[in-house]
N, C-alpha and C positions, 0 to 999 in steps of 0.2 A: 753709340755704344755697340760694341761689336758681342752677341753672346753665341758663347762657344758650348757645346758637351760632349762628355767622355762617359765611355761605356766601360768600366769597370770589370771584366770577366776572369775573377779569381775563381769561379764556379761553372765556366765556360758560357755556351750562351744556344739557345735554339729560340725557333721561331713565335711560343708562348710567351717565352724569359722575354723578348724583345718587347711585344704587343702589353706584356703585364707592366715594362718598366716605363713605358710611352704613357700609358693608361693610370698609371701610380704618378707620374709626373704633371699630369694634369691635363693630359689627351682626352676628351670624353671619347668614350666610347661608341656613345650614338653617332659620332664623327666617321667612324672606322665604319660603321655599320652601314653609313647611309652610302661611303664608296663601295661595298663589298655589296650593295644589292644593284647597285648598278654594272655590273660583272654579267653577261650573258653566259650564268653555269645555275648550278643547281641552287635550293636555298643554304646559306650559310647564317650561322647564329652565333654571335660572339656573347659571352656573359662573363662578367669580373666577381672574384670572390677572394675577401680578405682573410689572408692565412700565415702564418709563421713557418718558419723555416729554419728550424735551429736555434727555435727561442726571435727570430729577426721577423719581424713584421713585412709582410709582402702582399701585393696583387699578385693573383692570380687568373691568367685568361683562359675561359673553355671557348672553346669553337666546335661547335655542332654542326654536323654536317649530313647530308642526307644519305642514304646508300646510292652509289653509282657504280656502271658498268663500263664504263665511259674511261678509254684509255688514252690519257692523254702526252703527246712528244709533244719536246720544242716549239716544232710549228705548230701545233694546235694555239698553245699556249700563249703563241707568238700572237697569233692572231686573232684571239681573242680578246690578249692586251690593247693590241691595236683597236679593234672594231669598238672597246668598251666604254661607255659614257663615266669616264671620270677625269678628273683634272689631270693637264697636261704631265706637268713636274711628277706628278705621282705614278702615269704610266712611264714616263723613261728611268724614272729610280726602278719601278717592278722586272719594264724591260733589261736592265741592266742586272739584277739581281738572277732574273732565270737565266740569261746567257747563259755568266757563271759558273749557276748549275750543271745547265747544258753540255759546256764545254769539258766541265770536273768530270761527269759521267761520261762522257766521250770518251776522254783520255783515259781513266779507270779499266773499262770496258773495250780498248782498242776499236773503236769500231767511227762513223762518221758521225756527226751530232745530230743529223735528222733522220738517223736507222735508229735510235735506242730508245728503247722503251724505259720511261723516265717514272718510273714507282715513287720515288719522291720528290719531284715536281708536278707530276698529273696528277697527287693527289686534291682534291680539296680543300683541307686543311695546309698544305702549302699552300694553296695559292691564296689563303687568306691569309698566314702569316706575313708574305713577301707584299703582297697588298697593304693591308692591316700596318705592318712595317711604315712603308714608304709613303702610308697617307699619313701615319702618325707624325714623322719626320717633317713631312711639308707642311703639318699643323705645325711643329714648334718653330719651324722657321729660325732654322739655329743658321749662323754667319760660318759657323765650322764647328766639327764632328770629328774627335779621334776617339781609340779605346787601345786600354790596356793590352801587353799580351794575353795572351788567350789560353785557357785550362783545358784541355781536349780529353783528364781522364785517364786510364788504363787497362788492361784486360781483355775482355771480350764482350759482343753485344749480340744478342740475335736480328738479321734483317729479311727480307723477300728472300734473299741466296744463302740462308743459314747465318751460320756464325761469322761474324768479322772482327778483323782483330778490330783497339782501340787503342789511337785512333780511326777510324775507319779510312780506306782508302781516298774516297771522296771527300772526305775532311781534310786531308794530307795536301789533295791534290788543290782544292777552296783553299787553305790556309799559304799556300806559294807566297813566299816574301812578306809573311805576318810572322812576327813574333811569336812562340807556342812553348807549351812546357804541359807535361802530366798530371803534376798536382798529387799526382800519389794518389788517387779515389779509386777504387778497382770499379767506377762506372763511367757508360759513355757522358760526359759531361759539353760537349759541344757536338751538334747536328750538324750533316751536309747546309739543312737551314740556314741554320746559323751562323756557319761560317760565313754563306754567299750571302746574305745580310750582311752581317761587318764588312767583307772584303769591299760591296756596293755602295758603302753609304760612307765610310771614315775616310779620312784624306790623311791619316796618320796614327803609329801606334805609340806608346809611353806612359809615361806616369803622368799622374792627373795634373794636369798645365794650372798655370797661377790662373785663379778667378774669385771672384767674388760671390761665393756660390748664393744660388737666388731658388733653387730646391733639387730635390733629388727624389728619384721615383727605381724603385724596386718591384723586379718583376722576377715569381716564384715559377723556379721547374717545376715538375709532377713528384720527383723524387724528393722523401725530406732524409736529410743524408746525415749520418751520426756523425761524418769527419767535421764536413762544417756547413755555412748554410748556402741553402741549393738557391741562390739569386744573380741577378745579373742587374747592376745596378748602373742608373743613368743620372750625372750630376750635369746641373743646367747653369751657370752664370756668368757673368761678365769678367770677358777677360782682362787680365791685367799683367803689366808686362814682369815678364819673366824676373827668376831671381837672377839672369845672367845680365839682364838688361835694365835693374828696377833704378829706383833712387838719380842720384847725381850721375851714374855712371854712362858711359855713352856705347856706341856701335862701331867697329869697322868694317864695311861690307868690301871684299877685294874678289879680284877675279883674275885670271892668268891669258892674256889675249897673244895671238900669234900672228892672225889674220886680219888685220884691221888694217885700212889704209892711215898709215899715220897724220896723214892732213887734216883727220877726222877727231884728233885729242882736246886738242884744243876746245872744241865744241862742244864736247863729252864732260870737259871740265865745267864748263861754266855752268849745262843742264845739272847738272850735280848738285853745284851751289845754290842754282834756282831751286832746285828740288829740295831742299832744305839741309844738305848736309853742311858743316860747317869747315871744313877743309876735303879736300880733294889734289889726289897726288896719282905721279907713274912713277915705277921705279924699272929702269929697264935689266932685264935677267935674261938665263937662256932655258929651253925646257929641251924637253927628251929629245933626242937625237942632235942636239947642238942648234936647233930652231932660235934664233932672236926674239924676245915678245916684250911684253910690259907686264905689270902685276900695274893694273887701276885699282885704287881705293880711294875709300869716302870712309868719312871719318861722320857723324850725326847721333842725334838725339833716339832715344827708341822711337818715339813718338812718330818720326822722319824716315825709319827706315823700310816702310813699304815702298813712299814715292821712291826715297832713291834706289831702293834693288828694284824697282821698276824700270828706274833711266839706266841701270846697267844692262839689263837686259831690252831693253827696247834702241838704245843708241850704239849697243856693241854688240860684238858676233859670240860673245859668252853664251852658252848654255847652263851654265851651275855658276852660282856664287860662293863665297864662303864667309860668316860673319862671326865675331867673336865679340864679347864685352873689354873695354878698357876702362880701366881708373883714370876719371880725366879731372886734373885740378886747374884751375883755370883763377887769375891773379885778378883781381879787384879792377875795375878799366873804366876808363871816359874820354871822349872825344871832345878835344879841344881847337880852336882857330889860330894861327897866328897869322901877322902881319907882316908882310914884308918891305922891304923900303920901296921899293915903285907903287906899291897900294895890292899886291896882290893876296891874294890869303888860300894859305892851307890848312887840311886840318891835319891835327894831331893825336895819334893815339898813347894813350897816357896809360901806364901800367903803376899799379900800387902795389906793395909786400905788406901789410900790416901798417898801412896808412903812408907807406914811405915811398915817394916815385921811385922807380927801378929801372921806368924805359918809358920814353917819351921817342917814337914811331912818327916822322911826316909820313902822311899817304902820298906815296909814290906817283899815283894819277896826277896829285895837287900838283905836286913839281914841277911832273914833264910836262903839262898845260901853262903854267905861269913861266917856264923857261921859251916854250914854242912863244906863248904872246908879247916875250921882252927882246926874242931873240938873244940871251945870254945862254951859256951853255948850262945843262941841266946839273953838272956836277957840282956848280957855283949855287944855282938856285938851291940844291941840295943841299948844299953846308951852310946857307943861309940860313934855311927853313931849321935843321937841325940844329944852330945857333939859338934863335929867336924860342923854339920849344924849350933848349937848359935854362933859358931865362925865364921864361913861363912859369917853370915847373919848379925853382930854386924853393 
């Protein structure tokens, strides 16, 4: 069972929103708690509290924190991640999520990543969100993680340096290559947090993928907002394949190759079939600039098409695939023997239209082997073997 989930952010998303939807999905909280006191910083105190949000039922995360003086950059941070007693997988998702940051505030501020003083990432309360985060995540142990585009908001917001527009620069800069839209809310609706949470942890953005949902957990901003309700919502179930790929219908995975020693096709076909696809073909074309290549495709079941966009990319010099759904109808079949007059036997593939044979196939292999061991030429044995199948089949 593969279980997938998606982060929902029609209401954008920060570092609470995350921690309450982890916590509403079935994260205890003591779990978060007991990695965030193994943190070499101050005390931190996480508590959940059930609250609505536009009429919409939600968790709610506080995170208390102590007063501190205690200015923290990148490298602090870094190295604290490092030095801290908590599970591996959960410091390189935290380490990955402040980079991020790091690097957003960098670029924001024009300046290097280990000059700038990081107001929200030395906070606290960040570093329990992106913690809190990232242990929540290694609790659910999901197989894969996207979320929706993302609500960022509009207007203005006060921060450390006054006023900033929204979305804020740092959100702007977090958000590169994600999906985003306003939403029309004249508030800030997604956090520098929040972004570099999503950006860290989803492996893709869209609308909520086929599953078989198995719960959903709702975690409440501080704001409760007259437009609509202030949550960011995390659905958890098993996936199931797409409406592109569901049912009877099958896959084509192709790829456009240039560079390929061609001695090498032949071999690529056959891992293909091993691999489970059920046809595999080249068709040869020219690409930009007048180059000769092939277009490989494999033709397989959903089910099939990890293994073989695997052997594409493991057996050829592709870097990107391209797969699309086909309508594949396929005729009624069975595999039959005949006989030949020296004793040899082939089989036959037998095709049916609505109980009627339509095509009776020798296998080709059968042929050339019972031609090699008669020494008769293979085109004889061939008209033979297809003799013996119309009679078969009458």
């Amino acid at each position: 069972m593969t279980r997938v989930g998606w982060f929902h952010c029609a209401s954008g998303a920060s570092g609470d929103m995350v921690l309450g939807a982890l916590v509403d999905a079935g994260v205890p909280l003591e779990a978060l708690q007991v990695v965030l006191d193994g943190l070499p910083i101050e005390r931190v105190e996480l508590t959940a509290e059930q609250v609505t949000r536009h009429g919409l039922g939600a968790t709610k995360v506080h995170v208390a924190v102590e007063r501190s003086t205690v200015v923290r950059t990148w490298p602090h941070v870094r190295d604290l991640l490092e030095s801290a007693d908590i599970p591996d997988p959960v410091r390189r998702t935290a380490l990955g999520i402040f980079e991020r940051l790091a690097t957003a505030e960098a670029a924001v501020h024009r300046t290097a990543v280990d000059q700038v003083h990081f107001h929200e990432i030395g906070g606290l309360d960040a570093i329990a969100d992106v913690v809190g985060a990232a242990t929540g995540l290694h609790h659910l142990k999901l197989d894969e993680l996207t979320a929706s585009p993302v609500a960022t908001g509009m207007g203005m917001t006060r921060s450390e340096h006054g006023l900033l527009p929204v979305p804020t620069p740092a959100v702007l800069e977090l958000l590169r290559g994600a999906p985003a839209y306003s939403g029309g809310v004249p508030y800030e609706l997604c956090t520098p947090t929040g972004a570099a949470i999503l950006q860290g942890v989803v492996s893709g953005w869209g609308e909520l993928p086929a599953l078989v949902v198995e719960r959903t957990g709702v975690g409440a901003g501080t704001r409760d907002l007259d437009e609509m309700a202030n949550v960011l919502r995390l659905v958890i179930g098993e996936a199931r394949p797409t409406a592109a790929t569901a049912g009877t219908d099958a896959v084509v995975v192709e790829a456009n190759v240039d560079d390929l020693d061609p001695r090498l096709w032949p071999g690529v076909i056959a891992v293909l079939l091993a691999a489970g696809a059920s046809d595999a073909w080249l068709t040869p074309m020219h690409m930009k600039k007048g180059r000769p290549a092939v277009t490989v495709a494999a033709l397989c079941d959903p089910d099939a098409l990890e293994p073989v966009r695997t052997v594409l990319f493991q057996e050829t010099s592709t870097i990107g695939v391209r797969e699309h759904a086909v309508t594949k109808r396929a005729l009624d079949r069975e595999v039959i023997t005949v006989a030949l007059r020296d004793g040899a036997e082939v089989r036959v593939k037998v095709a049916r239209l609505a109980g009627r044979v339509v095509n009776a196939s020798p296998e080709f292999d059968d042929v050339a082997a019972a031609a090699a061991a008669s020494g008769r030429p293979v085109k004889a044995v061939l008209a033979e073997a297809s003799a013996a199948a119309h009679e078969a089949t009458r």
